[in-house]
N, C-alpha and C positions, 0 to 999 in steps of 0.2 A: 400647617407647615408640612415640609415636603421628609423627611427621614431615609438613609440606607444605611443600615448598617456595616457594608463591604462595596468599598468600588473598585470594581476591575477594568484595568486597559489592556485587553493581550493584544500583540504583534503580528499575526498570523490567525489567519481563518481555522485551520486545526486547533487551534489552541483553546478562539473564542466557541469552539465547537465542543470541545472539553469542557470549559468552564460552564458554559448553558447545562448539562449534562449533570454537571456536578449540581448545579443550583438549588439552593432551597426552592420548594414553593411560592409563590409570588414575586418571585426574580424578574426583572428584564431589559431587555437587548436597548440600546440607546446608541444612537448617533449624533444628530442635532440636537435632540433633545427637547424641541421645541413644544412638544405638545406634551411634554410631561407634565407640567404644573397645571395645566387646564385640564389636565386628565383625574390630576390630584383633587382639582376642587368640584369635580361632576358630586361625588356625593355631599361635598358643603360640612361633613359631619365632626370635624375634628381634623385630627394629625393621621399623615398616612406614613408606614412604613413600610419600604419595600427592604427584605432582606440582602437582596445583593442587584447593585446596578453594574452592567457587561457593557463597556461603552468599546463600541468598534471605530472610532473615528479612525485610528494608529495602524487599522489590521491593513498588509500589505495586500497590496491590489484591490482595495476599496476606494482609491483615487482615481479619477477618468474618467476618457471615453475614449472610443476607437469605432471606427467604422470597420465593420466585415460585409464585403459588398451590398447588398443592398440592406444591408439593415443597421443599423447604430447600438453598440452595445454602451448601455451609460452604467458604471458600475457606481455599487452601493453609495460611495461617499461623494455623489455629484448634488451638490446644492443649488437651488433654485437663481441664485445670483449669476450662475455661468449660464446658464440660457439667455443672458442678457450682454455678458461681457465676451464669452467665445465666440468668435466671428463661427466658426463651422459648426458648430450647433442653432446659431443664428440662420444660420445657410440649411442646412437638413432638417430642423426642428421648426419651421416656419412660424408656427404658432403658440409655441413654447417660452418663446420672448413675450409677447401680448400675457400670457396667464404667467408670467412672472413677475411684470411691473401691477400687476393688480394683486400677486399676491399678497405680499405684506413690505415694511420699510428694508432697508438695505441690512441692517441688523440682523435683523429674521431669516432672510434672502440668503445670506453667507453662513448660518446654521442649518436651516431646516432643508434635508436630503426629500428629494423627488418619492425614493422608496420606502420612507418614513411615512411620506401622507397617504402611499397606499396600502402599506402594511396599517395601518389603522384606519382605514375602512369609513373614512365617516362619508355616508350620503349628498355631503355638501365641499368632500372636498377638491379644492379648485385643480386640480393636477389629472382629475379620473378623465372627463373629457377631452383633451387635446390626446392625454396617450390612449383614450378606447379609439381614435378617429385616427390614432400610429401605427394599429394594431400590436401594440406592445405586450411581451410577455414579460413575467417576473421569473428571474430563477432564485431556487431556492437549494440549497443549501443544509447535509445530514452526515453526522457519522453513521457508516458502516463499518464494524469493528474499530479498526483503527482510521481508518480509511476514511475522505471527503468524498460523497458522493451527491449530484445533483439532479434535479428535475425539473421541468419547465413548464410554467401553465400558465393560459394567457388573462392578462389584466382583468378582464369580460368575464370571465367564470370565476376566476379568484375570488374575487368579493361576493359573499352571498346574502350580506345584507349587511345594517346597519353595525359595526364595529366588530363584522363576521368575514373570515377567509379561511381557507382551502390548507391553511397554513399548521402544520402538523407541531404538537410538543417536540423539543429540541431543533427545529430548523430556524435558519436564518437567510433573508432576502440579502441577494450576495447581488444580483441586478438588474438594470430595466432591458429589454431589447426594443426596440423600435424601426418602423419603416426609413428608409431614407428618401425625404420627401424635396429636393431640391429640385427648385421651379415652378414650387405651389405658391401659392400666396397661404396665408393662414392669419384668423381672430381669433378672438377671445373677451366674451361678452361677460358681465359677472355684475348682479345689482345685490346693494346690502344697505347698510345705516350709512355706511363710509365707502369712500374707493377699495381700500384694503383695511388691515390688521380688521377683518369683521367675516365672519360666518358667512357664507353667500345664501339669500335667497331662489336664486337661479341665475347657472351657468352654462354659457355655450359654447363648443369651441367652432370653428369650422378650418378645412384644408379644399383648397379650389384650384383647379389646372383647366386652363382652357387650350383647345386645338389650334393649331399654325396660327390661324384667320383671326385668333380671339374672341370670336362670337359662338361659341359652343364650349359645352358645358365637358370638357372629356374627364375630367372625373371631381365627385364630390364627395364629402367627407362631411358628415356631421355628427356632435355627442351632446346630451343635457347632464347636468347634476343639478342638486339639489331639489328634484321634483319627483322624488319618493326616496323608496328604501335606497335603491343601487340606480349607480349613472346607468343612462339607457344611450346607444348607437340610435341612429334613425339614418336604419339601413333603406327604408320606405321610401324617406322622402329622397336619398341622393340614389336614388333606383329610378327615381321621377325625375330629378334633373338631367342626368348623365346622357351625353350625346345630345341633348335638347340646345336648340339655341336660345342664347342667354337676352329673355326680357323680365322690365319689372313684372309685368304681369303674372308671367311663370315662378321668378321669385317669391311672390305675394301668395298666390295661391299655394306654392308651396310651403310656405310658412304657417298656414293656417294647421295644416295638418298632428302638428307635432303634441296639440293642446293634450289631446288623447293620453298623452304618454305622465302626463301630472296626475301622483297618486299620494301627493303628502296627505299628512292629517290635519294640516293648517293652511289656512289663506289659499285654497286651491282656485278659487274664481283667478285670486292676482296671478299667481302665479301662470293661471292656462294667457290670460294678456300678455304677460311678462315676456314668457316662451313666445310666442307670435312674433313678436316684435323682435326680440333677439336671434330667431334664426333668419330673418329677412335683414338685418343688421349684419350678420356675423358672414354669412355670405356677399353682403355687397362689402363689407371690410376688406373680405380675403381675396377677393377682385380688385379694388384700389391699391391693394398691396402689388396686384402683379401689374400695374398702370391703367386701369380702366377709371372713366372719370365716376367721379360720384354722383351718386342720384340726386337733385334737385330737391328740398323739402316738398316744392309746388308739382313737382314731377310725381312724389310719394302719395302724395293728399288724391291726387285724381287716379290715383288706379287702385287708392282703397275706396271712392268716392262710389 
């Protein structure tokens, strides 16, 4: 069983900025809440109690989003379900929608906040790739005397390993920022036991814009998780696409490349297959999205043949 001895809702960001401050030891910040109980049971060993839970769902200006020109500020209390239901997040976040219907049931979906799965850091979680391919930063959020002050650092260095961030005693992730991607296409590839409510074995996002003609590649975007410690960009391979005209062939090949980047300590043969296959997937996905027709199963077979 799960225990706190003290739950707090404060109204305002100074407030819950105060009460972290004040916290006993083993205190902590809660939004969704989602991954509390799976956190409780990592050690299996009995009853966990945490002294005091700071639930920010109520702090003002934790609801939203807004765009500031080119970039999309998604503040702290945006759940996975509005990437699915907001048309202009739909519209800017191209493939924020795909890695939302895979993450978990609708339940989950209208709990579990975006800055929730990054503030805990797990190597497998479904959210790291689409915003390392948004280039998104996390801010975060400190008192200085009395005073709220902030700092900004991007998704891609935050995490420094497996349930590790950049993330200092007394702060709190107050937002995401992201690219404003409208006219990409975007996927979202993710294999587990199930579609969702499951761990991912490996994930992929991709974001695709082709030039005028639509036969050229003018820019790509691709990220893995779950194939080591920290999601990894593979800046490499959309350095290889970029300007290239768009064939299977060129897809194929560049798909093979990314195996490299698999550094779990488990099933790494599967997984360097899995990767293969998913950024040659994820890429012709994020092209069907902006109306290119699909590759042919028969079409597929002869140019891995």
């Amino acid at each position: 069983m799960l225990y706190c001895d003290t739950y707090l809702q404060p109204a305002t960001l100074l407030e819950a900025l105060r009460m972290l401050q004040a916290a006993p030891e083993g205190s902590r910040i809660v939004a969704g809440a989602t991954d509390l109980l799976p956190w409780a049971r990592e050690g299996r060993g009995g009853d966990v109690r945490v002294p005091q839970l700071i639930d920010v769902t109520r702090v003002e200006g934790f609801a939203g989003w807004r765009r500031e020109g080119d970039r999309v500020r998604l503040n702290a209390g945006t759940v996975y379900q509005e990437f699915l239901e907001d048309d202009g997040l739909v519209r800017l976040l191209p493939n924020m929608p795909h890695c939302a219907a895979w993450f978990a049931d609708d339940q989950i979906r209208r709990q579990a906040t975006l800055i929730g799965n990054i503030v805990n850091a797990s190597p497998a979680g479904d959210g790291f790739p689409p915003v390392l391919t948004l280039n998104a930063e996390i801010e975060l959020a400190r008192l200085e005397g009395d005073r709220v002050a902030t700092r900004t650092v991007s998704v891609e260095e935050f995490v420094t390993g497996p349930g590790r961030t950049l993330m200092q005693p007394g702060e709190i992730a107050t937002a995401v920022t992201c690219d404003a991607m409208e006219g990409y296409g975007g996927s979202f590839q993710k294999v587990g036991l199930r579609r969702s409510l499951v761990i991912s074995a490996v994930c992929c996002a991709a974001l695709v814009k082709t030039d005028a003609s639509g036969r050229v590649f003018e820019d790509v975007r691709l990220a893995l998780g779950g194939v080591g410690p920290r999601p990894v960009r593979l800046r490499d391979i959309e350095e290889m696409l970029r300007g290239r005209e768009m064939t299977p062939e060129l897809v194929a090949e560049a798909s093979i490349l990314p195996a490299r980047h698999v550094a779990s300590r488990s099933r790494v043969e599967y997984r360097r297959a899995v990767v293969q296959g998913f950024v040659e997937a994820a890429i012709e996905e994020a092209l069907v999205a902006l109306g290119a027709p699909r590759t042919h199963a028969t079409e597929r077979e002869a140019v891995h043949a």
